[in-house]
NUKOLNU-774736 format. One record per residue: residue in three letters; x, y, z of N, C-alpha, C in turn; residue number from 1. Coordinates in Angstrom, 1 decimal. Atoms other than C-alpha are relative to their C-alpha. Layout:
[site 'ALA', [X, Y, Z], [X, Y, Z], [X, Y, Z], NUM]
...
This chain:
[site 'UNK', [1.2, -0.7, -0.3], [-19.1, 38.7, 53.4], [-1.1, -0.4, -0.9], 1]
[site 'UNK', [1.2, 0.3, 1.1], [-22.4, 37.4, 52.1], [-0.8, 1.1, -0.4], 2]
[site 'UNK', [0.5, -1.0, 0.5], [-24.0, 39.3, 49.4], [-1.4, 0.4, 0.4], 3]
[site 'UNK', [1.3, -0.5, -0.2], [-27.4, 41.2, 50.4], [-1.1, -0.9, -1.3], 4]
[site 'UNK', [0.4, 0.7, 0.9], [-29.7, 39.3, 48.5], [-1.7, 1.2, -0.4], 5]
[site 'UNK', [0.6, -0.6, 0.6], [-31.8, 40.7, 46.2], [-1.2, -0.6, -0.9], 6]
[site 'UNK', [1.6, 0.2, 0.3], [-35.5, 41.0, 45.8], [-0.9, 1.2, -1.3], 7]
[site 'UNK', [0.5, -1.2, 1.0], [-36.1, 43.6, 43.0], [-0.8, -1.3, -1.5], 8]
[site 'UNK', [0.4, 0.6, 1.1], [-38.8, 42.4, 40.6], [-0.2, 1.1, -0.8], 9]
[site 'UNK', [1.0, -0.7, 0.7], [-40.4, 43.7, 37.5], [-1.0, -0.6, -0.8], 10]
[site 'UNK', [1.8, 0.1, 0.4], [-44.0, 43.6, 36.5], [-0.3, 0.7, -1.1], 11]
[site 'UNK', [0.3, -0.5, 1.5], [-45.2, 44.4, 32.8], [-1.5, -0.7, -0.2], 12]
[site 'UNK', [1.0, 0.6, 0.0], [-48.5, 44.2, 32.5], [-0.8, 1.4, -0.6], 13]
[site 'UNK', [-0.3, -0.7, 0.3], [-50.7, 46.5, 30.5], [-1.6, 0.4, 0.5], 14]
[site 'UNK', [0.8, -0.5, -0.7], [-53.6, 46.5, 32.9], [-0.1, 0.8, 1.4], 15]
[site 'UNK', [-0.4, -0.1, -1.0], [-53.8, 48.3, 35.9], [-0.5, -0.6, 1.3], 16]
[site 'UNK', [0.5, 1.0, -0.8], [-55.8, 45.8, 37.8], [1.1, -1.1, 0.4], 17]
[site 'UNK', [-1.1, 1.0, 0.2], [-53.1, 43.0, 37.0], [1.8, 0.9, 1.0], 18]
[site 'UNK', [-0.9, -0.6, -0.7], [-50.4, 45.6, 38.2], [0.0, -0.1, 1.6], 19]
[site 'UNK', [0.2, -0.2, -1.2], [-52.2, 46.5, 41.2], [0.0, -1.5, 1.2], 20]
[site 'UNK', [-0.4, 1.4, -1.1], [-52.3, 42.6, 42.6], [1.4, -0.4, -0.1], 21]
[site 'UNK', [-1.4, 0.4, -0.6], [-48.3, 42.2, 41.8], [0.0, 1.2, 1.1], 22]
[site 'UNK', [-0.7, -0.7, -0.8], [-47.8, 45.5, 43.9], [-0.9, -0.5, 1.5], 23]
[site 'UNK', [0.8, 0.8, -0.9], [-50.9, 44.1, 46.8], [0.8, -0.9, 0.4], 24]
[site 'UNK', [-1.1, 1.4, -0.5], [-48.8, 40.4, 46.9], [0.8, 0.0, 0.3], 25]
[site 'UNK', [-1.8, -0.3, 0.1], [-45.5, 41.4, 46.3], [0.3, 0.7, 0.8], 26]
[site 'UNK', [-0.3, -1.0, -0.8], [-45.4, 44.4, 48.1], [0.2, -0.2, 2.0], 27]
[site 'UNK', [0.3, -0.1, -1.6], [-46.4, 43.1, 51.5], [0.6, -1.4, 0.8], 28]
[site 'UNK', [0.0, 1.2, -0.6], [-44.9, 40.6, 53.7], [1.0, 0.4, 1.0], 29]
[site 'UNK', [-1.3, -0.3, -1.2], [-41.1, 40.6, 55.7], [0.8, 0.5, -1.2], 30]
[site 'UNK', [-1.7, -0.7, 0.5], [-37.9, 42.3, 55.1], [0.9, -1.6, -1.0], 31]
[site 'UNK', [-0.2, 1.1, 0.8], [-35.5, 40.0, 52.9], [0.6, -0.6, 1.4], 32]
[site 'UNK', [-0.5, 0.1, -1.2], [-33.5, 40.0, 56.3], [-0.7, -0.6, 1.4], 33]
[site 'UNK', [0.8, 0.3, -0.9], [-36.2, 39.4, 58.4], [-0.5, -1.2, -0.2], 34]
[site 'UNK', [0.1, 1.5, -0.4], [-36.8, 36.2, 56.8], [0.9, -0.7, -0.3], 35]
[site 'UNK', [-1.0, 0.9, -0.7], [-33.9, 34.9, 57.0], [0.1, -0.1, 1.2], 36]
[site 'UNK', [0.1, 0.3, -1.4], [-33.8, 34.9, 60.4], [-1.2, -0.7, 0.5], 37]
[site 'UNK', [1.4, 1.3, 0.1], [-37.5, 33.5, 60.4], [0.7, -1.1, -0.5], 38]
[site 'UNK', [-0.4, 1.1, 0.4], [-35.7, 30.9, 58.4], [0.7, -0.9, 0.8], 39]
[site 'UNK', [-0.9, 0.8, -0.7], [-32.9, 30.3, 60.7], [-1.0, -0.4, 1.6], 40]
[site 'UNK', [0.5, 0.3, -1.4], [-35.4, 30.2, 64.1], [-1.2, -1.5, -0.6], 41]
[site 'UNK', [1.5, 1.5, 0.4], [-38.2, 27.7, 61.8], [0.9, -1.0, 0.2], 42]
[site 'UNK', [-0.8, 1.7, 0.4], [-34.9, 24.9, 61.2], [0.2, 0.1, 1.6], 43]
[site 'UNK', [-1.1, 0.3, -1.5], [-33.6, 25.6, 64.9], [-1.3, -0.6, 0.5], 44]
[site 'UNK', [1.4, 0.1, -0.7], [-37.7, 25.3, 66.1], [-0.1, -1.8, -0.3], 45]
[site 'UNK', [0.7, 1.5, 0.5], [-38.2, 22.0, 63.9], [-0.9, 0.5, -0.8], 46]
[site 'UNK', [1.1, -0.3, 0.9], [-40.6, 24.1, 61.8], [0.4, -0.6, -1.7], 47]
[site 'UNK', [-0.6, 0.2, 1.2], [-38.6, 23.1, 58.6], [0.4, 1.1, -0.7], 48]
[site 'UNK', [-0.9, -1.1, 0.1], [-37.5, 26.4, 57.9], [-1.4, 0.4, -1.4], 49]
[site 'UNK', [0.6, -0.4, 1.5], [-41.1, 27.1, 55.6], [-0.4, 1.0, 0.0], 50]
[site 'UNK', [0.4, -1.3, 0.2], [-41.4, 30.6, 55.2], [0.4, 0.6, -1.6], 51]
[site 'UNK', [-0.3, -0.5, 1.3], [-41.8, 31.7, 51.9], [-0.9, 1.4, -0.5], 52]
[site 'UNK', [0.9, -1.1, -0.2], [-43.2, 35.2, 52.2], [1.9, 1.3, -0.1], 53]
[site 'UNK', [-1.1, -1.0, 0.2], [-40.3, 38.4, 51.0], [-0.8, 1.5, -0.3], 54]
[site 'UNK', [0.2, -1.5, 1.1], [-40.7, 42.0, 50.5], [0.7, 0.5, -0.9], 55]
[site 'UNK', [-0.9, -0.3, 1.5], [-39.8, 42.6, 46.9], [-0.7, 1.4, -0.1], 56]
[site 'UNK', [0.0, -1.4, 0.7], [-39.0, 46.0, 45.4], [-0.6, -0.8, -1.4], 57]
[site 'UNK', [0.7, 0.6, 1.1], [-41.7, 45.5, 43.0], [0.1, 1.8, -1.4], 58]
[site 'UNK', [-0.1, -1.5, 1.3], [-41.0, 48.4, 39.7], [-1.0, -0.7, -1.2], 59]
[site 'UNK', [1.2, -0.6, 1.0], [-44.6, 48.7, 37.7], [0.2, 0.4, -1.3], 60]
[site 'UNK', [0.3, -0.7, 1.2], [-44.9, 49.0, 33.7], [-1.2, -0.8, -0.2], 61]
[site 'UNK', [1.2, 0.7, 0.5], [-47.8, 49.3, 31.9], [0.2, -0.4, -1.8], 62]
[site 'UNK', [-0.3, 0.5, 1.6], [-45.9, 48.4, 28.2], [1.7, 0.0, 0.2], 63]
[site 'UNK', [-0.9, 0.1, 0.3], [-43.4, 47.2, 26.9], [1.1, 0.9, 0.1], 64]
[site 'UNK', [-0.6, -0.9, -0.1], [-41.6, 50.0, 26.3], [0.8, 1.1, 1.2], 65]
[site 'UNK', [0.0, -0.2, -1.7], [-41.9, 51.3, 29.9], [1.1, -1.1, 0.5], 66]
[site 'UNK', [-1.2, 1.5, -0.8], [-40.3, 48.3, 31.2], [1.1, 0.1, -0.3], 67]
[site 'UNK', [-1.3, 0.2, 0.7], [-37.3, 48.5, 28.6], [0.6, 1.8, 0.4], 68]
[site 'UNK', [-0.3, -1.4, -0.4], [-36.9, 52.6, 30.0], [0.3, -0.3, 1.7], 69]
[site 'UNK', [-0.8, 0.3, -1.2], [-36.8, 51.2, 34.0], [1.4, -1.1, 0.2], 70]
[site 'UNK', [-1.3, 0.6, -0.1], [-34.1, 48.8, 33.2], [0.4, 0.5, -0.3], 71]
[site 'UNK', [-1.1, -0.8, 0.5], [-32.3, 51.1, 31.4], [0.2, 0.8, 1.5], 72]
[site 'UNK', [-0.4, -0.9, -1.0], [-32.5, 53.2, 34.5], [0.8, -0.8, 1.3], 73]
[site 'UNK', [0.0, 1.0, -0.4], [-31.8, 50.5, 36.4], [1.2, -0.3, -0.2], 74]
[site 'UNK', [-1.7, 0.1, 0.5], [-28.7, 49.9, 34.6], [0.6, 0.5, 0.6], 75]
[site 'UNK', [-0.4, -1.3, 0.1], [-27.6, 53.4, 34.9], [0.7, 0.0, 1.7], 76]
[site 'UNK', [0.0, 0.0, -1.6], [-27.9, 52.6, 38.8], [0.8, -0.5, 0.9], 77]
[site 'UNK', [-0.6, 1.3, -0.2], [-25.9, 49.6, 38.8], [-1.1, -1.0, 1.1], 78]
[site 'UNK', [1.1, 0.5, -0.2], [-29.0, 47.9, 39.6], [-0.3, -1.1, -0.5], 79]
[site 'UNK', [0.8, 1.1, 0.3], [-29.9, 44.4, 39.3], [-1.2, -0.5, -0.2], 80]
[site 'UNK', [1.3, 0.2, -0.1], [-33.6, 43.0, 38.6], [0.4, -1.5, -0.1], 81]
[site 'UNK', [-0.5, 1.3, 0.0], [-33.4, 39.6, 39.8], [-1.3, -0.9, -1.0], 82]
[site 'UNK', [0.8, 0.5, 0.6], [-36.8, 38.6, 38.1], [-0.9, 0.9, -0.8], 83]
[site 'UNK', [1.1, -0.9, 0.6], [-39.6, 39.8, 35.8], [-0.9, -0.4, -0.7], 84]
[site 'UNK', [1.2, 0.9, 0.5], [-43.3, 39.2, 34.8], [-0.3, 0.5, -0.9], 85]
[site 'UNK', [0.2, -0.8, 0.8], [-44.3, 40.0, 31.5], [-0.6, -0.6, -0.6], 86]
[site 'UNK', [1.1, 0.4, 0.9], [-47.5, 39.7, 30.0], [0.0, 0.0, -1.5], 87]
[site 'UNK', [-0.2, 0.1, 1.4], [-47.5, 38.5, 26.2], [-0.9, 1.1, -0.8], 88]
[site 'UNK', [0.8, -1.1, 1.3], [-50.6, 40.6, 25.0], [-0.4, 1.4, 0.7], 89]
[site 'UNK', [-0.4, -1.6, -0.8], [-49.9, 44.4, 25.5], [-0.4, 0.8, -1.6], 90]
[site 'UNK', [0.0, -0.6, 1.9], [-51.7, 46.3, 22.4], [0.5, 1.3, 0.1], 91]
[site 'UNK', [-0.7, -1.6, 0.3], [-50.6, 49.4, 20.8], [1.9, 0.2, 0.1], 92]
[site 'UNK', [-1.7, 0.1, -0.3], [-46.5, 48.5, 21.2], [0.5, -0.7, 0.0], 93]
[site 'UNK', [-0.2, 1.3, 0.0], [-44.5, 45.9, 21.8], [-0.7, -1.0, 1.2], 94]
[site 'UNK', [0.9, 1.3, -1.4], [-45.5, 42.6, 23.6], [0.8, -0.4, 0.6], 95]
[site 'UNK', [-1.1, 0.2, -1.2], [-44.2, 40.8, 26.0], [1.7, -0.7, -0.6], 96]
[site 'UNK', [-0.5, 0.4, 0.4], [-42.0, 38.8, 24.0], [1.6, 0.8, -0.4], 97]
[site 'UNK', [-1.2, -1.0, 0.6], [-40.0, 41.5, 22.0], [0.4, 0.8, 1.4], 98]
[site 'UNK', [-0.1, -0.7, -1.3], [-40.1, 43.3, 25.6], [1.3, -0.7, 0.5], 99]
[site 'UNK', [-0.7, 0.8, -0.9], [-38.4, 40.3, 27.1], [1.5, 0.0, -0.5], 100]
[site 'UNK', [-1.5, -0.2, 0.6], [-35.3, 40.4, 24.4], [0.5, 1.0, -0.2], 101]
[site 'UNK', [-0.7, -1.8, 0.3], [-34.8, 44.3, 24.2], [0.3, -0.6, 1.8], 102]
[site 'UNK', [-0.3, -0.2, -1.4], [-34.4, 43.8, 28.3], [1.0, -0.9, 0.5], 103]
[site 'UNK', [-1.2, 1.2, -0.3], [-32.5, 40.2, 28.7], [1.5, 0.8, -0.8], 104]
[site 'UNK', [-1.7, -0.6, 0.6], [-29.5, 42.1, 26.2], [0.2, 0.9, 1.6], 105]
[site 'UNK', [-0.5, -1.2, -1.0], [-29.8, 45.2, 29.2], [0.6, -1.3, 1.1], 106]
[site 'UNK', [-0.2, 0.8, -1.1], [-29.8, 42.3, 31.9], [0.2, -1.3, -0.2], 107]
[site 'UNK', [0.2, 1.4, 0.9], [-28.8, 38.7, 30.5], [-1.0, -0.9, 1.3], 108]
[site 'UNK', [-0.1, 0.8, -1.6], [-29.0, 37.4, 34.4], [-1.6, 0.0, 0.5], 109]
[site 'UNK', [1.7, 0.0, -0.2], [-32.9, 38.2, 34.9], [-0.4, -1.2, -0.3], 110]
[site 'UNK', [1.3, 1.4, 0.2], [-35.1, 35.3, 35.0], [-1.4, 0.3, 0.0], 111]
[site 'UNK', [1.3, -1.0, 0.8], [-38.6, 36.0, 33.2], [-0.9, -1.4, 0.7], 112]
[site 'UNK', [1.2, 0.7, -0.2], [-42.0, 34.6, 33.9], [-0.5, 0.1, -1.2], 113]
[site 'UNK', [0.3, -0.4, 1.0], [-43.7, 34.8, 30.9], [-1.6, -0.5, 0.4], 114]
[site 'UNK', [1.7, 0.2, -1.5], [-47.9, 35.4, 32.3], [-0.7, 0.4, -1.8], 115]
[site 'UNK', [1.1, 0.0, 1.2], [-50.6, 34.5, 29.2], [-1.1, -0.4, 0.5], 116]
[site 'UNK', [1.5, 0.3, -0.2], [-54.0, 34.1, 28.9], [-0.4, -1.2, -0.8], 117]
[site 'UNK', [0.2, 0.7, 1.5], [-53.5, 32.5, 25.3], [0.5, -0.7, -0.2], 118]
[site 'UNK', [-0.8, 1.3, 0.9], [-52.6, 29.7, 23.5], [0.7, 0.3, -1.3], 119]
[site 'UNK', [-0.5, 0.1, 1.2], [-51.3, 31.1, 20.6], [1.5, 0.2, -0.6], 120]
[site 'UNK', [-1.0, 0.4, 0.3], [-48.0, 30.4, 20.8], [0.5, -1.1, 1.1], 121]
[site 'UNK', [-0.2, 1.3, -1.0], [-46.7, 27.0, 22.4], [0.9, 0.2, 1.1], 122]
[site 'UNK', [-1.0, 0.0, -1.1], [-44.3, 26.5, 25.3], [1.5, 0.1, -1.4], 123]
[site 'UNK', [-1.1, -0.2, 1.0], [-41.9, 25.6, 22.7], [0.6, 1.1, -1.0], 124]
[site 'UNK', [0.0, -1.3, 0.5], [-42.0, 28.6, 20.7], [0.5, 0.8, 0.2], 125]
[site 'UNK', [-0.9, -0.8, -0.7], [-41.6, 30.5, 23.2], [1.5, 0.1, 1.2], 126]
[site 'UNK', [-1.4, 0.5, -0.1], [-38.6, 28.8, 24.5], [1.3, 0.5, -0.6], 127]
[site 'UNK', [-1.7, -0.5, 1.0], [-36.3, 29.4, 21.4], [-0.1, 1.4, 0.1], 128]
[site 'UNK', [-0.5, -1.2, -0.5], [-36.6, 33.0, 22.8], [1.2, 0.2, 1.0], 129]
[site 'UNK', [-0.6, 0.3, -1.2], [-34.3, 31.6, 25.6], [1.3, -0.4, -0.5], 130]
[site 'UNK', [-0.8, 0.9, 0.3], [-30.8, 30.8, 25.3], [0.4, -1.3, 1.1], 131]
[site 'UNK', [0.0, 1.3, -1.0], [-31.3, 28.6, 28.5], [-1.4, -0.5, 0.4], 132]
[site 'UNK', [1.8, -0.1, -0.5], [-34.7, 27.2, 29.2], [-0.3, -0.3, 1.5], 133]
[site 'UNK', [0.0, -0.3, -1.6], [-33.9, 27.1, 33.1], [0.0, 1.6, 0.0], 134]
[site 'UNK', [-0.2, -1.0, -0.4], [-34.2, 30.6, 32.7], [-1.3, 0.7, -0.2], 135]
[site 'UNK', [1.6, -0.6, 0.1], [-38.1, 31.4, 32.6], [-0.9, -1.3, 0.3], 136]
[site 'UNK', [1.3, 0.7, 0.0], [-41.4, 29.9, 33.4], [-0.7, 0.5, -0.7], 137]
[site 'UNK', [1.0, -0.1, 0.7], [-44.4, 29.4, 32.0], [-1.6, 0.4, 1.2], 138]
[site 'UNK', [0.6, -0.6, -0.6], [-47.2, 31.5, 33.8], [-1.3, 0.7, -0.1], 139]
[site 'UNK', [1.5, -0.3, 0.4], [-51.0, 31.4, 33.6], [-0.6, 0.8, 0.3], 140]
[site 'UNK', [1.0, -0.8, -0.6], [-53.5, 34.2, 34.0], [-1.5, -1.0, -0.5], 141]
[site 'UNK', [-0.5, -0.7, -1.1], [-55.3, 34.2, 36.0], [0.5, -0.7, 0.9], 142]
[site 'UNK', [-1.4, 0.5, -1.3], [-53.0, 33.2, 38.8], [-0.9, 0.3, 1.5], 143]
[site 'UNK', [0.4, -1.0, -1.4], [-53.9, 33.6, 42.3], [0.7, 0.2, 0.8], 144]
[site 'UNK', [-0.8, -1.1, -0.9], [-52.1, 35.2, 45.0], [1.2, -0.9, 0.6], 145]
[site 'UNK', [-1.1, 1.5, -0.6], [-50.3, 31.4, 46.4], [0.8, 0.2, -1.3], 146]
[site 'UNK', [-0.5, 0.0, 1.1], [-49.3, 31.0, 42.8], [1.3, 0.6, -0.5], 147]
[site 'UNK', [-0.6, -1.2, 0.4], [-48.0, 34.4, 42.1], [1.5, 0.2, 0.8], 148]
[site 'UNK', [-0.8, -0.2, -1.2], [-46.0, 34.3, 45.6], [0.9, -1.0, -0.2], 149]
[site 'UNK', [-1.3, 1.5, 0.6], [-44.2, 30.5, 44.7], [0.5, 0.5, -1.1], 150]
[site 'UNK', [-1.1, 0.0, 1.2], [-43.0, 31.8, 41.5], [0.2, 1.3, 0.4], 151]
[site 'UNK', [-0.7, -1.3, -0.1], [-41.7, 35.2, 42.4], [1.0, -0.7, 1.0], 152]
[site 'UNK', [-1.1, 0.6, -0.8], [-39.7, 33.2, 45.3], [0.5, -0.9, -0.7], 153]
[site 'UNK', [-1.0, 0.9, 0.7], [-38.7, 30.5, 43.2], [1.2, 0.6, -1.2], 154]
[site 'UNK', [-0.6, -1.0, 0.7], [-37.7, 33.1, 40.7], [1.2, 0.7, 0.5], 155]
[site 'UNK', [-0.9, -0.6, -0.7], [-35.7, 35.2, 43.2], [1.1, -1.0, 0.9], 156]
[site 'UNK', [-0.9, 0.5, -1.0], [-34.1, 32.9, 45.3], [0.7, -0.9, -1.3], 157]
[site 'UNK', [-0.8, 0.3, 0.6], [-32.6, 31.0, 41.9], [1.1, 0.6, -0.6], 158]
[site 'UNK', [-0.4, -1.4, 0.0], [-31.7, 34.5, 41.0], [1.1, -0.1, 0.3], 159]
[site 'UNK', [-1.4, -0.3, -1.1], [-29.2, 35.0, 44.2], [0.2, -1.2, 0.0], 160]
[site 'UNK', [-1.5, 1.1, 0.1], [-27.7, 31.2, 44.0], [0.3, 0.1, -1.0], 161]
[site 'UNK', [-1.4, 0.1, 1.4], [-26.5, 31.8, 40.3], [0.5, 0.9, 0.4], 162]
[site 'UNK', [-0.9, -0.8, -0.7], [-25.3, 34.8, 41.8], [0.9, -0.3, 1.3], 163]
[site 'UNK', [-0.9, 0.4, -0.8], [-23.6, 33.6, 44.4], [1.1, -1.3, -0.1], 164]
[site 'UNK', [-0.6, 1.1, 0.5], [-22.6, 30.6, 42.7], [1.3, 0.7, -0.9], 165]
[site 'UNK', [-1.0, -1.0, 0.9], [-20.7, 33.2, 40.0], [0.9, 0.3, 1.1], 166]
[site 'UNK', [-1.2, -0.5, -0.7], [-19.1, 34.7, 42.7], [1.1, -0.7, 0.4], 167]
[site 'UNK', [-0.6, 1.0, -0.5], [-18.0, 31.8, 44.3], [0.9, -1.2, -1.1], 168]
[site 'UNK', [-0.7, 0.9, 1.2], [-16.5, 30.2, 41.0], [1.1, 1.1, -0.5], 169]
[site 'UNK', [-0.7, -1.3, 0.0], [-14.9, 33.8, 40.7], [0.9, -0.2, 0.2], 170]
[site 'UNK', [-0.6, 0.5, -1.4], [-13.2, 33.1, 44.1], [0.9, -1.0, -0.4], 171]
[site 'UNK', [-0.9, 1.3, -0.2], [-11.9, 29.9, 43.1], [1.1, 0.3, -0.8], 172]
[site 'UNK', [-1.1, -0.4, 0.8], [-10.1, 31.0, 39.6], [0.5, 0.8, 0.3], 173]
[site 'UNK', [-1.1, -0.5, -0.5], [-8.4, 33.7, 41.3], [0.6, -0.8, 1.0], 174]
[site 'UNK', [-0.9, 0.5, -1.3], [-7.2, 31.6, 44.4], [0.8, -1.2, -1.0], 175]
[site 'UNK', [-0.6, 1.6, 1.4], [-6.2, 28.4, 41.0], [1.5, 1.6, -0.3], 176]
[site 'UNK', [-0.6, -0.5, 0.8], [-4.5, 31.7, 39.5], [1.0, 0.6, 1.1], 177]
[site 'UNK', [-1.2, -0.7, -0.7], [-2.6, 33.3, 42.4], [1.0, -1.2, 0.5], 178]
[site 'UNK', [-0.8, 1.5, -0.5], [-1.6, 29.4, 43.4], [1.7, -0.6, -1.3], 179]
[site 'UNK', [-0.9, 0.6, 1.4], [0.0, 28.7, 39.7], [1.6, 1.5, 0.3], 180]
[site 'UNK', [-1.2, -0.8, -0.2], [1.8, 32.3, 39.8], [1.1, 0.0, 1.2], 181]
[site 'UNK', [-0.4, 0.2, -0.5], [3.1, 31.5, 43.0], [1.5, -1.2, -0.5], 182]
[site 'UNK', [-1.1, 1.2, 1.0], [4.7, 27.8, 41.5], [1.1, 0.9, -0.6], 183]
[site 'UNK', [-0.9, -0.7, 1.2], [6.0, 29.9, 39.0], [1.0, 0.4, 0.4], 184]
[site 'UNK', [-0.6, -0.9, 0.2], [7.5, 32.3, 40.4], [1.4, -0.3, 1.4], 185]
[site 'UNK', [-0.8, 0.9, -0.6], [9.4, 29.8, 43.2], [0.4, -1.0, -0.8], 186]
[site 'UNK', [-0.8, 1.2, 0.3], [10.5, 27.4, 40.7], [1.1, 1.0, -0.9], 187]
[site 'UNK', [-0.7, -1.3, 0.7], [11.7, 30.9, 38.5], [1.1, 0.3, 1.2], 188]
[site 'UNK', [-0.7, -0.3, -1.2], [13.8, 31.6, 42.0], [1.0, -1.2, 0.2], 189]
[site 'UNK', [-1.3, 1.3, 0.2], [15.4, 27.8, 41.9], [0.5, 0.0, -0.9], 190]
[site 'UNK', [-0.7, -0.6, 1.0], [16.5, 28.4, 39.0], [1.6, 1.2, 0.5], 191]
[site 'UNK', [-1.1, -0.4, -0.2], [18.7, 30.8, 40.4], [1.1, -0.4, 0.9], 192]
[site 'UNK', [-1.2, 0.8, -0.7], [20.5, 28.5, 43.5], [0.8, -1.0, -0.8], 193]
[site 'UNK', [-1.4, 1.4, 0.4], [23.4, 25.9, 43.1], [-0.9, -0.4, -0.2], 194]
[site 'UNK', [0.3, 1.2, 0.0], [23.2, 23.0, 41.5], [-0.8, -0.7, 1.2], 195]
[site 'UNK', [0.0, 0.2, -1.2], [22.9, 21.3, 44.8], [-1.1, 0.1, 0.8], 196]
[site 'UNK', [1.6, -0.6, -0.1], [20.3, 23.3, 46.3], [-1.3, -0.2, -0.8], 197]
[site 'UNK', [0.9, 0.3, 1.0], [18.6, 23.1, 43.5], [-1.1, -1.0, -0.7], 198]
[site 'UNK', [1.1, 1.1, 0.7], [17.9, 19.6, 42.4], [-0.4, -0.9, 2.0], 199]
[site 'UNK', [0.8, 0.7, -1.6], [17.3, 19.0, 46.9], [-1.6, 0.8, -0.6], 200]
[site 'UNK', [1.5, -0.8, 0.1], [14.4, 21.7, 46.3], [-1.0, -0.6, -0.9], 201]
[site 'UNK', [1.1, 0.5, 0.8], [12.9, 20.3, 43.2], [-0.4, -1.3, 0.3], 202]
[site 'UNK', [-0.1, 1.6, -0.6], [13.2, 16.7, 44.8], [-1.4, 0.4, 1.5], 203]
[site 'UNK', [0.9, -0.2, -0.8], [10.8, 18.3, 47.7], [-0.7, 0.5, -0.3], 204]
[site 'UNK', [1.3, -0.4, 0.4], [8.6, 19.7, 45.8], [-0.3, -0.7, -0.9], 205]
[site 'UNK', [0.8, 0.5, 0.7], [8.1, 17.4, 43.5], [-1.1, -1.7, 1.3], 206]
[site 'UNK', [0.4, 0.9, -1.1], [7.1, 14.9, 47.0], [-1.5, 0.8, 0.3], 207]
[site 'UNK', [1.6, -1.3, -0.8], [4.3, 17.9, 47.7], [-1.0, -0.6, -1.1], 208]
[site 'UNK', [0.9, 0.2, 1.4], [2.7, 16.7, 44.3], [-0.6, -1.2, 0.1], 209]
């Protein structure tokens, strides 16, 4: 059964202008379901399958702190956030930064945007916040609405294949692990026939090999 794929962002921002265009963009387009099926009718059409338009569950902070109280709830929910945008300068609290590492411990699997105005800290910099640097972008304000929409889908849809990729590597080491116990527990059983029986069986199974 393929897993429902999941569109849940979060937005940290500590204007309410900036809020109000992720929840405007984000908020409005197709079901996740609905475009997949747009997807499957654009490749069958010849359209090339380009629809890049989702309705994401978009969850609103205006600080730091906020943000690190809906993942926690979020948690609590068994709730995934597949992405999240988080503006570096947020006064009065923490910034985006310290935001981004109190939240990655709640959720390691999130993939961050990281949305500045400023130059005063490099790409690099803010990198070694990362223990993987495929796991965020780098994200200018101001942005505009195309922009905003390519990186929340590129965001989300890398999201659900490492997720599905986990699962499916899951899948494999239990089917490796029930395969070996199996061996085992038929060569533990030859063990118990005649001689005879015995070294015919291992003689045909060692032919399987």
């Amino acid at each position: 059964m393929t897993p429902q794929m999941n569109t849940r962002i979060l937005a940290v921002d500590d204007e309410d202008a900036i809020l109000q265009v992720y929840r405007d963009v984000l908020g409005v387009g197709e079901s996740a379901a609905d475009s997949i099926m747009a997807r499957r009718r654009a490749r069958q059409s010849g359209a090339g399958g380009h629809v890049n338009t989702l309705q994401y569950e978009v969850l609103l902070a205006k600080s730091g702190e906020e943000a690190v109280q809906i993942v926690k709830d979020q948690v609590s929910q068994g709730n995934y956030i597949a992405a999240g945008f988080f503006d570096m300068k947020m006064p009065g609290g923490m910034d985006g930064l310290e935001t981004i590492q109190i939240v990655k411990k709640l959720q390691p699997a999130m993939l961050v945007a990281v949305v500045t105005a400023y130059t005063d800290r490099t790409v690099e910099q803010i990198g070694s916040y990362f223990v993987s640097q495929d796991e965020w972008i780098y994200f200018n304000k101001p942005f505009t609405q195309g922009e905003l929409k390519q990186a929340a889908l590129h965001l989300v849809t890398s999201w659900n294949k490492r997720r599905d990729n986990r699962q499916a590597m899951k899948a494999i080491r239990q089917t490796v692990s029930i395969l070996k116990k199996s061996r085992q527990q038929a060569e533990e059983l030859i063990q118990t026939l005649p001689n005879e029986t015995h070294l015919q069986l291992l003689e045909r199974w060692s032919q399987r090999d």
